[in-house]
C-alpha positions in Angstrom: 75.5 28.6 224.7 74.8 31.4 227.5 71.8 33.9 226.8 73.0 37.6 228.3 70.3 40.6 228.9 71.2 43.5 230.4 70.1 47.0 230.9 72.4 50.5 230.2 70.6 53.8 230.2 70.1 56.7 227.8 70.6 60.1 228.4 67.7 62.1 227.4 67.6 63.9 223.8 70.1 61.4 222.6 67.7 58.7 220.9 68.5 59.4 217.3 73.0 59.9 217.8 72.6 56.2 219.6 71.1 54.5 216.8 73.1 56.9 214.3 76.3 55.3 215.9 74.8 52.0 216.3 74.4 52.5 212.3 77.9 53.4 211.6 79.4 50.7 214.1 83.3 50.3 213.4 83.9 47.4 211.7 86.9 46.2 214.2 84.4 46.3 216.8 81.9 43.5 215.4 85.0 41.7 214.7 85.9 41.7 218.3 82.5 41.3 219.4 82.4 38.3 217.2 86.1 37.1 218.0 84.9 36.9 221.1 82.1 34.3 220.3 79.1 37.0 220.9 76.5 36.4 218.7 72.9 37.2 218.2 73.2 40.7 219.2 70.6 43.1 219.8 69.3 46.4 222.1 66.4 47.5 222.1 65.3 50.9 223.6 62.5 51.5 225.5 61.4 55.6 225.3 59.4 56.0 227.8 62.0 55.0 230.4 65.4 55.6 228.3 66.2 52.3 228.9 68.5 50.1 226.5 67.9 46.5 226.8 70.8 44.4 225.2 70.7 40.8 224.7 73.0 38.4 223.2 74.4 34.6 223.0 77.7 33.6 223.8 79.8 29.8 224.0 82.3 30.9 226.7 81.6 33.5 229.7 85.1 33.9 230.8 85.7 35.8 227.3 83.6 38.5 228.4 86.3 39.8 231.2 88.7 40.2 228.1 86.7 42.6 226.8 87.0 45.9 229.0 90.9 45.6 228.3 90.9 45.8 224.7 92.3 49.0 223.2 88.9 49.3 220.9 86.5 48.7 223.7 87.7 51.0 225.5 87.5 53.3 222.2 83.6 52.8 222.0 83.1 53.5 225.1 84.8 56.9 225.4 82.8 57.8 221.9 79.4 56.4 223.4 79.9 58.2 227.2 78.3 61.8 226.3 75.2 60.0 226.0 74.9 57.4 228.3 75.4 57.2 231.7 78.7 55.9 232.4 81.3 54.8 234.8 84.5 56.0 236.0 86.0 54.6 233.3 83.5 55.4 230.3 81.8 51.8 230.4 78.2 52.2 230.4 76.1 51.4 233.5 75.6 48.2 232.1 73.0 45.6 235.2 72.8 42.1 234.6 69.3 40.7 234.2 68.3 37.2 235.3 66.4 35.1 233.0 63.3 33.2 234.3 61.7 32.4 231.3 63.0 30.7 227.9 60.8 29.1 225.0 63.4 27.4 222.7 
């Protein structure tokens, strides 16, 4: 099992919408999410900076890249883009964080 982190960004004066859609999270989506073998799944949000910090555990990387191509991905992402910042193609700025510490 792989531990991800990553960081996306929040546009200011949308704190409240995010977690109200977070709240109200389509049911299809968590079962692709999950379908996918991503578990453990959590962001966090840090005010001060707007920054989202996602983590998450998953059995097999390579079922990540199937992810942008599926029709309710790319849904969510077009819903979430007016309030985060985004790329060409409405997936959030998402950077990959290294790990360099784990306590098990």
């Amino acid at each position: 099992m792989k531990r991800i982190g990553s960081k996306m960004f929040l546009k200011k004066g949308f704190e409240q919408e995010y977690k109200k859609r977070h709240d109200e999270i389509w049911p299809e989506l968590v079962k692709l999410l999950s379908d996918t073998g991503i578990s453990e799944y959590s962001i966090f949000f840090d005010a001060e900076t707007l920054i989202l910090f996602a983590y998450f555990k998953i059995h097999d990387t390579v079922a990540l890249e199937s992810l942008p191509s599926q029709p309710i991905m790319k849904k969510w992402w077009s819903h979430m883009q007016d309030i985060m910042e985004t790329n060409p193609d409405n997936s959030p700025v998402n950077i990959s964080l290294s790990e360099v510490f784990y306590l098990p």
